[in-house]
N, C-alpha and C positions, 0 to 999 in steps of 0.2 A: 353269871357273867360279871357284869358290871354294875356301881349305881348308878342312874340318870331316869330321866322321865320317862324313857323309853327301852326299860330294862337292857341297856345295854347297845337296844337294836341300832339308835340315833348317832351312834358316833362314828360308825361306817355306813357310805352310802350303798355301799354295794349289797349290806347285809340284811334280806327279808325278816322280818318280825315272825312269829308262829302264826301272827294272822296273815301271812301273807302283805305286808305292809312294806313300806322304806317311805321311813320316816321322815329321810332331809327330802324327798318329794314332796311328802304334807306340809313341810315347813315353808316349802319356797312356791306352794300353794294360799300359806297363811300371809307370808309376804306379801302376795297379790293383792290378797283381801284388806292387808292394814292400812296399805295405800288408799285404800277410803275413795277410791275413784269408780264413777259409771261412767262403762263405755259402751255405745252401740254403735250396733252397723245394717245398713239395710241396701239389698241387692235388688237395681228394680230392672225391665228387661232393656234399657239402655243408657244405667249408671247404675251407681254405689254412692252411699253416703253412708258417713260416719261422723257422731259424736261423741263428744269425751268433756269430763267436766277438768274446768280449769282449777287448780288451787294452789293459789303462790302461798310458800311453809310464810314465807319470812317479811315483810314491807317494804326491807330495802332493798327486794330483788326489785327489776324490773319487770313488770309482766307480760310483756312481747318473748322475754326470753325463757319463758316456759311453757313446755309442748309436748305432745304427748303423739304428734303425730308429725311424720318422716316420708320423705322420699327416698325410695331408694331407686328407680331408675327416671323416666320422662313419665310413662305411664303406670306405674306401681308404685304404691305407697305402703308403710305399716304405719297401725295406730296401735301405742306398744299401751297397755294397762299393769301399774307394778312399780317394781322398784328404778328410779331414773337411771341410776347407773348402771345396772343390768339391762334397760331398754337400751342406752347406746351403744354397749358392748354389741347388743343383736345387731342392730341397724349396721354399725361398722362394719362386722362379717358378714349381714347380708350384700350390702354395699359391695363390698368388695369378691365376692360371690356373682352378682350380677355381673359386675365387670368383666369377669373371669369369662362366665359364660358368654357373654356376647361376642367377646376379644375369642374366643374359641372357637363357635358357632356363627357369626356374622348376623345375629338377631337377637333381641330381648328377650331376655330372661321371663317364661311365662308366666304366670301368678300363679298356678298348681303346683308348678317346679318349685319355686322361691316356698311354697309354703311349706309342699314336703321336704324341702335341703331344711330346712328353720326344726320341723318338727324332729326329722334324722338328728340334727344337732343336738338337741335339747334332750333326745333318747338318749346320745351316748354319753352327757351330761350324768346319767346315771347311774352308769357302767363303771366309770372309771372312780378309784379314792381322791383322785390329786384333783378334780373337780367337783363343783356343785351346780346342782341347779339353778338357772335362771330363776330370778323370784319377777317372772313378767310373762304377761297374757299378751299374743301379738297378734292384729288383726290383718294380716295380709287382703289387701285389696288392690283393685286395677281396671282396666278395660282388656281384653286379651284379642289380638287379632282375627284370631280364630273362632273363641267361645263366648268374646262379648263378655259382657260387665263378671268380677270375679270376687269375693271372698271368702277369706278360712281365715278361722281359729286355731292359731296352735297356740297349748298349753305347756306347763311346764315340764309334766312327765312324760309329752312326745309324740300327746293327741295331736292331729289336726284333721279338720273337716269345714265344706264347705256347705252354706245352707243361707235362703233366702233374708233370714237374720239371725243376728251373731249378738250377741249382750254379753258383757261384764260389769255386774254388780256384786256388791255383799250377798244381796236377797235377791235372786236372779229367777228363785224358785214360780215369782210371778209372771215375771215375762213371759217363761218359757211355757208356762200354758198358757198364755195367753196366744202363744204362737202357733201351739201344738194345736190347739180348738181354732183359729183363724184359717180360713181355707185359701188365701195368700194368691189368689189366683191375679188379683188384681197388684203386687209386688214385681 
């Protein structure tokens, strides 16, 4: 094929590796990760909280005006993990998304909806050459009229899923047993 670090595979998104891979997926998974930021979220049986660590690059920014977490309707928020400029590209079409659907429906946009439209996006992100993937982890969270306190995780390759806690870190590998061996009943 070609030369490059990924014999080729990396320079179309659309084209699987022999292991079954697509590589600009991995890359804009390494994105996430170099952004150097922990983010969590915890679902308890009547709220959500979510932390995310702050890190201004520069001094002469102001630090009010860096955020890593968004409203997108009155009651739904995302807390994006990743690259900033690809967090607000999301937010904007979520945004505008929600709008849609309310302006269509006569109700807020739910937070399982808002997660799957996000995750749906970020899929066909991978589909097409003339796009890339998101290089951002986004924590869809909310209250939902119906189901009560809500988040997901959608990833860049188009996962998403909901579950009592959500983490993004580098080394997440802790948490997550720590969550899996926690019997969570009191969350």
């Amino acid at each position: 094929m070609s030369r490059g670090s990924g014999g080729g595979y990396d320079r179309h998104i659309t084209i699987f590796s022999p292991e079954g891979r697509l590589f600009q997926v991995e890359y804009a998974f390494k994105a996430v990760k170099a952004a150097g930021i922990t983010s969590i979220g915890v679902r308890g049986k009547d709220s959500v909280c979510v932390v995310t660590q702050k890190k201004v690059p520069d001094k002469l920014l102001d630090q009010t005006s860096v955020t890593h977490l968004f409203p997108i309707t009155k009651f739904v928020g995302l807390l994006a993990t990743g690259m900033t400029a690809d967090a607000r590209t999301l937010v904007s079409q979520a945004r505008n998304e929600a709008a849609e659907f309310r302006f269509k429906y006569g109700y807020e946009m739910p937070v399982d909806v808002l997660a799957k439209w996000i995750a749906d996006k970020s899929q066909i992100y991978t589909q097409h050459a003339y796009m890339r993937p998101l290089g951002v982890v986004a924590m869809v969270l909310g209250i939902d009229e119906e189901l009560g306190p809500q988040l997901y995780k959608c990833d860049p390759a188009g996962h998403y899923f909901g579950q009592r806690l959500q983490c993004w870190i580098e080394r997440a590998e802790a948490i997550n047993s720590w969550r899996k061996n926690e019997d969570e009943p009191h969350l």
